[in-house]
C-alpha positions as CSV (number, residue, x, y, z in Angstrom):
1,X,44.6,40.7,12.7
2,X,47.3,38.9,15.3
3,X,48.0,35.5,15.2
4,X,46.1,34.6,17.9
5,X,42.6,36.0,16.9
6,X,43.6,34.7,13.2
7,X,44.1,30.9,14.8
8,X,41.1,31.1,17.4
9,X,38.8,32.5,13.8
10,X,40.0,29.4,12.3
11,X,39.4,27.2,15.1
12,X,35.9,28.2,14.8
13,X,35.5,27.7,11.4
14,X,37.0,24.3,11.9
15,X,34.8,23.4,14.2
16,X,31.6,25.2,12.0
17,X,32.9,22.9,9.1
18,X,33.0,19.9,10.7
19,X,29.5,20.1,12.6
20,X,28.1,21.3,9.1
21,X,29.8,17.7,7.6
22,X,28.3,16.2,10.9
23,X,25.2,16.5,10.5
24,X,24.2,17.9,7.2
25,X,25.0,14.4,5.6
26,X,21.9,13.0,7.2
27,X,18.8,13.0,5.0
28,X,16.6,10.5,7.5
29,X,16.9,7.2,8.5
30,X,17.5,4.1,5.9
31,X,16.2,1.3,7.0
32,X,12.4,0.9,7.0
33,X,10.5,0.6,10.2
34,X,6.9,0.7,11.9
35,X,6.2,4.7,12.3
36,X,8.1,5.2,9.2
37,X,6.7,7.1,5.8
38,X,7.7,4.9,3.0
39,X,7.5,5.3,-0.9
40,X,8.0,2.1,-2.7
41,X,7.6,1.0,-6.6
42,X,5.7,-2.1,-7.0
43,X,4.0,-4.5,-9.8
44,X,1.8,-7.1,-8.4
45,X,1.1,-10.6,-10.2
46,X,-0.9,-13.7,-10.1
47,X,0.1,-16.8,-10.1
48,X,-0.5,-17.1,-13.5
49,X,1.8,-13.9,-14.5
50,X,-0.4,-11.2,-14.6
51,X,0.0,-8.1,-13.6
52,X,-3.2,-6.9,-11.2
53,X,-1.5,-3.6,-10.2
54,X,1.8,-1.2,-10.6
55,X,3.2,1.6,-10.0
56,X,5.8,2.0,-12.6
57,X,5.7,4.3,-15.0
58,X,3.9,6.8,-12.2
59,X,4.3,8.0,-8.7
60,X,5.4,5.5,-5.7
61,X,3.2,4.0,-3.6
62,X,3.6,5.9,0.2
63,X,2.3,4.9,3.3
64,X,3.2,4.7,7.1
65,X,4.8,1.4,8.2
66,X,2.7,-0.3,10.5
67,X,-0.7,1.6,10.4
68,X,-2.2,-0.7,8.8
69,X,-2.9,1.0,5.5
70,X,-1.3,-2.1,3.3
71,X,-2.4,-5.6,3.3
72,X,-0.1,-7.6,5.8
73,X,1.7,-9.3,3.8
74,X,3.2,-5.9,2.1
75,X,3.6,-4.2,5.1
76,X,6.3,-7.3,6.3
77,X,7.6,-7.6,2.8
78,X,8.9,-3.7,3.4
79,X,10.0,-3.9,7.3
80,X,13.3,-3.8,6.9
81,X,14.2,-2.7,3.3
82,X,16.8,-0.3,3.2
83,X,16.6,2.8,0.3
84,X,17.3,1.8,-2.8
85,X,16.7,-2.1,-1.9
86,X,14.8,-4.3,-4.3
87,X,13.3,-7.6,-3.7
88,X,10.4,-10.4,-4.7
89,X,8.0,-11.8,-2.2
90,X,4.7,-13.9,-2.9
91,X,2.2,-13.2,-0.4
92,X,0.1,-16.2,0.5
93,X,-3.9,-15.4,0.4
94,X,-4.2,-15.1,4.3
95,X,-2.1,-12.0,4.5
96,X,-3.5,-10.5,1.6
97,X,-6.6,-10.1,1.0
98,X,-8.2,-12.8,3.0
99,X,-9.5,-16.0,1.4
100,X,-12.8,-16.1,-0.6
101,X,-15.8,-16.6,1.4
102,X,-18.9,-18.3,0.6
103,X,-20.6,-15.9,3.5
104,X,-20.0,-13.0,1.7
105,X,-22.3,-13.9,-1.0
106,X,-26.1,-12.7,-1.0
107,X,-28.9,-12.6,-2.7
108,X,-31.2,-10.0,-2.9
109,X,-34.6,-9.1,-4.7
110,X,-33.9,-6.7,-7.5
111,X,-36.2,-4.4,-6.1
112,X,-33.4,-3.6,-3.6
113,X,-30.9,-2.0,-6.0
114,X,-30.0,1.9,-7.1
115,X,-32.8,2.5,-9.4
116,X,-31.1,5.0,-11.5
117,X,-29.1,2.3,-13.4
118,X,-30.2,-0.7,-15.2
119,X,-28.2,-3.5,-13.3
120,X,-25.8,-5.9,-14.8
121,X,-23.5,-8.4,-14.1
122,X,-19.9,-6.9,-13.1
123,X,-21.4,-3.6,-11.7
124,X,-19.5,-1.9,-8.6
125,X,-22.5,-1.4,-6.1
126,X,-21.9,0.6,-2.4
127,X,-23.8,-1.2,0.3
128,X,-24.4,0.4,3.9
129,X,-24.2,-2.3,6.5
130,X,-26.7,-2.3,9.8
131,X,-23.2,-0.9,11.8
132,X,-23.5,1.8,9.4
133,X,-20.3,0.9,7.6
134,X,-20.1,1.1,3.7
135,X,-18.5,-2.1,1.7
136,X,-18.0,-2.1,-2.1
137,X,-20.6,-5.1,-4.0
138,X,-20.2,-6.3,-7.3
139,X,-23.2,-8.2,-9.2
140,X,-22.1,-11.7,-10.3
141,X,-25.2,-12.8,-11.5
142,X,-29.1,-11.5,-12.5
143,X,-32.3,-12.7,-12.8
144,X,-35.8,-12.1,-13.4
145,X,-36.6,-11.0,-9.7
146,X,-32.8,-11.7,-7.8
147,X,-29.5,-10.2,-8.0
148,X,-26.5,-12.2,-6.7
149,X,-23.8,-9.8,-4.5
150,X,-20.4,-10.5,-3.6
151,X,-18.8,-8.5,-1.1
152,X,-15.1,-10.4,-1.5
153,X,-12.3,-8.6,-2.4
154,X,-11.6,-9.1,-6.1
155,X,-8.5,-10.7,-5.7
156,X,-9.6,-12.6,-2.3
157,X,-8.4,-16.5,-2.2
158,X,-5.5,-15.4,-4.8
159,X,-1.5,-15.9,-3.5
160,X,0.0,-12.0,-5.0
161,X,3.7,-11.9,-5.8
162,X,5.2,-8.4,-5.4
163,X,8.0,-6.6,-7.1
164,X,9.4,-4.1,-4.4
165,X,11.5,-1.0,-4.4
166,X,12.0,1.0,-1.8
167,X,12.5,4.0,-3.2
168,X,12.1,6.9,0.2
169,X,12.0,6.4,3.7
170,X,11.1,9.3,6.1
């Protein structure tokens, strides 16, 4: 081999190296943004300390930034993050999950339940709406002839403080 096929052979492998270095060092973008697939770790707490929800110990929470898939609150809380990046935010009720409504409280005759299962207080009920739409009931209260619904998110009303790691962004 001559010295110029030797030196134009290594100017290509120069130039293969450094496009490989160029842009094999890229494993997506860092910085969370609206469109973006994030994982994050997370513990959720009350006011009073306790925990409602984590995801420590298991798999990260993903979803697309943006969408709409997280409360509002969360999805704000991640904007911005970088991978990696850890921070605490308390969420006040309105961009969570709404504050508890009075409205969303019904009573109807017994009569109207499932009757494969005895009813009782605490019991998760699915309740088709005249749209046709399904919402999630929970019986706070029986009587003889009546059961008292409420159609408010558990944790409605509550300000939720957020551990957050952003662990992936794609």
């Amino acid at each position: 081999m001559g010295k110029k096929t030797f030196a134009i052979l290594l100017g290509v492998l120069l130039a293969i190296t450094l496009l490989v270095i160029g842009c094999g060092g890229e494993s997506g973008p860092s910085t969370a943004e609206d469109g973006n697939t994030v994982k994050v770790h997370y513990t959720g707490t009350l006011d009073d300390g306790s925990v409602f929800d984590t995801s420590v110990g298991g798999e990260p929470l993903e979803f697309t930034l943006g969408q709409g898939q997280m409360i509002t609150g969360f999805e704000n809380a991640v904007r911005g993050m970088e991978v990696g990046q850890s921070k605490t935010v308390t969420i006040p009720a309105d961009e969570a999950y709404g504050q508890y409504r009075d409205d969303l409280v019904l009573v109807v005759e017994r009569s109207q339940l499932p009757e494969e299962r005895e009813p009782e207080v605490g019991q998760q009920l699915y309740m088709q709406q005249p749209n046709g739409s399904v919402i999630m009931v929970v019986i706070i209260e029986l009587s003889e002839t009546t059961a008292t619904l409420d159609a408010n998110h558990q944790l409605a009303g509550e300000d939720l403080t957020f551990e957050i790691e952003l662990v992936e962004v794609r």
